[in-house]
MDTraj code that builds the backbone (N, CA, C; nanometers):
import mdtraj as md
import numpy as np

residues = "UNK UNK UNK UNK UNK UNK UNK UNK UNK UNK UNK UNK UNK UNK UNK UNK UNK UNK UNK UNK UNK UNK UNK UNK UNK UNK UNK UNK UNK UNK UNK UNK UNK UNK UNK UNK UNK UNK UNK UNK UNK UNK UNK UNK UNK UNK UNK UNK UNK UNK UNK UNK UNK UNK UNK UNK UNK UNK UNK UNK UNK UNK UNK UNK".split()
xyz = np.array([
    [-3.1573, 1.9930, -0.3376],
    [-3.1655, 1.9337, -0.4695],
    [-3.2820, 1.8351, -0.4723],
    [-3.3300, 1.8252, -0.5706],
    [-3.5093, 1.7171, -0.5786],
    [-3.4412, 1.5969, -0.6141],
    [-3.4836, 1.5150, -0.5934],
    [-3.4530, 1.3492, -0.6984],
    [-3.4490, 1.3870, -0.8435],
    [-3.4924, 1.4800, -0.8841],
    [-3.4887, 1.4642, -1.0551],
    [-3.3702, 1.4754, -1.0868],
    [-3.3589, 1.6161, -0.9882],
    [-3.2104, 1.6692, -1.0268],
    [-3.0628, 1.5718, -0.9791],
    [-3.1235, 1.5221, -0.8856],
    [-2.9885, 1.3938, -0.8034],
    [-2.9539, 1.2521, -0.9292],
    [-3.1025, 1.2868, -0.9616],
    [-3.0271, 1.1657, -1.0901],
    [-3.0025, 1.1845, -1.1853],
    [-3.0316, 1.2832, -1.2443],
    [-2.9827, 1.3265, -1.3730],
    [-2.8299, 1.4219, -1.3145],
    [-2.7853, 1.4193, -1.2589],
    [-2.6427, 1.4802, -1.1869],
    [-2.6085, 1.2913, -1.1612],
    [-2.6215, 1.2362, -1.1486],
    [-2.5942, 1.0760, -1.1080],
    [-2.5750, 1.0308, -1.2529],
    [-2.6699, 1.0427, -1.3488],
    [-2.6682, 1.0071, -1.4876],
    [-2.5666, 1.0622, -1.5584],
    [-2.5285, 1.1438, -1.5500],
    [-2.4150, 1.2396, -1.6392],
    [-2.2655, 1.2208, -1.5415],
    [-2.3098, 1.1870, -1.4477],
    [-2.1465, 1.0839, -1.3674],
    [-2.1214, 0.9890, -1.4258],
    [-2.1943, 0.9030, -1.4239],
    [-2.2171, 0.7839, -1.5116],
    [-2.1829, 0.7928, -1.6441],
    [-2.2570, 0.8141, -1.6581],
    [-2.1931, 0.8804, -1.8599],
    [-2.0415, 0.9510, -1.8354],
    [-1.9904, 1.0425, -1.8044],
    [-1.8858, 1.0740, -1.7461],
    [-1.7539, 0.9782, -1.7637],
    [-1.7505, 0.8603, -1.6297],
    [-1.7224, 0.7309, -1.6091],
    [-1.6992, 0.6526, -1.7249],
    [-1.8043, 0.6264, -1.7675],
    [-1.8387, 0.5389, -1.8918],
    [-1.7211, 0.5739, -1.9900],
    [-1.7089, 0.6734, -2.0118],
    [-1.6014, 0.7622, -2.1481],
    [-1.7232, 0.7327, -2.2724],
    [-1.8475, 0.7444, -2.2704],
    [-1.9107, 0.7459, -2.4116],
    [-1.9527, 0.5825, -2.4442],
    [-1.8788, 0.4754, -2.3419],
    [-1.8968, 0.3570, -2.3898],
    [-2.0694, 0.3318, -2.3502],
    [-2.1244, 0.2170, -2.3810],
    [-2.2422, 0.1754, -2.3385],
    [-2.1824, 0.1080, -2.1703],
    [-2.2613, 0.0282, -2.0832],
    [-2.2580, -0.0265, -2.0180],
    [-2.1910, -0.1456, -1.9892],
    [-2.2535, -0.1980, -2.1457],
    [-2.1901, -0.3994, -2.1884],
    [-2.0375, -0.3186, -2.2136],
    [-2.0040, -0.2489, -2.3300],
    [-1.8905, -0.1825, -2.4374],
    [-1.7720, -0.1944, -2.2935],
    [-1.8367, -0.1242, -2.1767],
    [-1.7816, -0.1070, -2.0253],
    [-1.6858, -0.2000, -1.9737],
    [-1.8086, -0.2798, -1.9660],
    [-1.8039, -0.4461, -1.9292],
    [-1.6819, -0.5244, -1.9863],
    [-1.7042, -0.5123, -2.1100],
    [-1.6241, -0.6016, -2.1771],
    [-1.4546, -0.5328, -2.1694],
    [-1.4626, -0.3987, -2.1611],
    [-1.3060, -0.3399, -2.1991],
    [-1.2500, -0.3746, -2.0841],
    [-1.3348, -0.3780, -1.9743],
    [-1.2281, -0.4336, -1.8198],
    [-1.2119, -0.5479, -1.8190],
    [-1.2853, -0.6365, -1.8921],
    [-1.2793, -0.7808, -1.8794],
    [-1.1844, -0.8198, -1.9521],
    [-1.1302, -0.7627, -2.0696],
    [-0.9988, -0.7904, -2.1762],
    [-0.9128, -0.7235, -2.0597],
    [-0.8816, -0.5899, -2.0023],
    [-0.7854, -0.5572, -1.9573],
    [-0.7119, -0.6381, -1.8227],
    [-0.8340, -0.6963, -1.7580],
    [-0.8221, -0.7719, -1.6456],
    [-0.7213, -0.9151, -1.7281],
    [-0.7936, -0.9663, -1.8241],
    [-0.7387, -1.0865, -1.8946],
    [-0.5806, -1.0651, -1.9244],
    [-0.5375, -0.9226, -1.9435],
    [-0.4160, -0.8901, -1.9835],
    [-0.3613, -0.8996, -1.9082],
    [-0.3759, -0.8104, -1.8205],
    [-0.3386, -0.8144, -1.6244],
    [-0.3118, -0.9390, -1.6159],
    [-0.4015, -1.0456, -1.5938],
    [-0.3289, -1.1637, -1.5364],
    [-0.2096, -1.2493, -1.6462],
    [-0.2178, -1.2491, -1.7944],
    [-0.1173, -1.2584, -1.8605],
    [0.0352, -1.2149, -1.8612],
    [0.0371, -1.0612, -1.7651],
    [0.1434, -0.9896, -1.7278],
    [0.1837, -1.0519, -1.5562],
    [0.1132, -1.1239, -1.5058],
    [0.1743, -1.1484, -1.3866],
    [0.2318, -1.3240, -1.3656],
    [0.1549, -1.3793, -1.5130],
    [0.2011, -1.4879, -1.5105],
    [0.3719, -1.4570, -1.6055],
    [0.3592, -1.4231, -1.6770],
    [0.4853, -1.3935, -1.7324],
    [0.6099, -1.3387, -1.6140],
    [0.5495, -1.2181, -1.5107],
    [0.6387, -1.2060, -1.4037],
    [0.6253, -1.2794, -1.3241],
    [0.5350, -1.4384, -1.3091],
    [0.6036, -1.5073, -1.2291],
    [0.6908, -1.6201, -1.2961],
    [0.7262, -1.6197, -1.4341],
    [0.7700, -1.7115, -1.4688],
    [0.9253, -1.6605, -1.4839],
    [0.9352, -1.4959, -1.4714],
    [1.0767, -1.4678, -1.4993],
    [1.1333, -1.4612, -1.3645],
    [1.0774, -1.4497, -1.2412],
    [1.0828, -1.4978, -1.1337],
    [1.1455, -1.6120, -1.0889],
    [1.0273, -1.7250, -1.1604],
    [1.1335, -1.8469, -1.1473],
    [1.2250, -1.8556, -1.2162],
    [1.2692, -1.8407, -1.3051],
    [1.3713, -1.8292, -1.3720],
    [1.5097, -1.7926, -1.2567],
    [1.4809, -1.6879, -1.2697],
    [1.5731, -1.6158, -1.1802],
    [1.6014, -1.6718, -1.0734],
    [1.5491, -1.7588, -1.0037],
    [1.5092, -1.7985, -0.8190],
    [1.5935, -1.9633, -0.9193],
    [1.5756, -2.0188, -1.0022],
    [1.6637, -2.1042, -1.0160],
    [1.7807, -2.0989, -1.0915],
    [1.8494, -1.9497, -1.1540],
    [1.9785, -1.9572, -1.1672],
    [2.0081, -1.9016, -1.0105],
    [1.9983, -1.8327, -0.9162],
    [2.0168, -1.7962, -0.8107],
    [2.0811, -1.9366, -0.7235],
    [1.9544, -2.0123, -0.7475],
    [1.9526, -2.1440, -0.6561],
    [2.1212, -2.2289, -0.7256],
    [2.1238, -2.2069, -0.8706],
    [2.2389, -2.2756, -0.8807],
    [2.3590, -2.2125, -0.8422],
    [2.3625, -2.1194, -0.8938],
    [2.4730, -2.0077, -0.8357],
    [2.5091, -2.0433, -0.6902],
    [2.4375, -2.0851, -0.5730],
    [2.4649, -2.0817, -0.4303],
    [2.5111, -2.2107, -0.4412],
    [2.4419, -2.3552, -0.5086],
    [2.4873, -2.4515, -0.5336],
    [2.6465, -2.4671, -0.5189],
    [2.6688, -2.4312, -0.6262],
    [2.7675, -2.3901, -0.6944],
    [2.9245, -2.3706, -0.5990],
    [2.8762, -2.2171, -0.4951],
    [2.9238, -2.1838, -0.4014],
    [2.9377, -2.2621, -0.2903],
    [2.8294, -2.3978, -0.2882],
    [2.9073, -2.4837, -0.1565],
    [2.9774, -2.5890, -0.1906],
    [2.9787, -2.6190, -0.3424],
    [3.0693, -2.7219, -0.3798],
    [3.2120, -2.7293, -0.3281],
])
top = md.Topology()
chain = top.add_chain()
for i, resn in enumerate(residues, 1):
    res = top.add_residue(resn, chain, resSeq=i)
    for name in ("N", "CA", "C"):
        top.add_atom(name, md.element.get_by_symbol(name[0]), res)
traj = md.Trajectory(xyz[None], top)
């Protein structure tokens, strides 16, 4: 295969990848999804604690 052909087979991966977006369009949709992502793990660590302190009272409870 020549370089012309390696990048234009490289270019149309890319485009591929992309789904039609631009580069920035790219950029930005992982950067909201990432932002979501960490919104979803703060929420599961807050139902976490939750949980880890009715637990904690519950045992309380049990050595009274």
């Amino acid at each position: 295969m020549s370089k012309k052909d390696l990048a234009l087979q490289a270019d149309q991966m890319l485009e591929a990848a992309l789904g039609g977006l631009t580069p920035h369009q790219a950029l930005l949709e992982a950067s909201l999804a990432e932002a979501a992502n960490v919104d979803e793990r703060a929420a599961a660590r807050e139902k976490n604690r939750q949980r880890a302190l009715r637990l904690l009272a519950e045992i309380e409870k049990t050595l009274d």
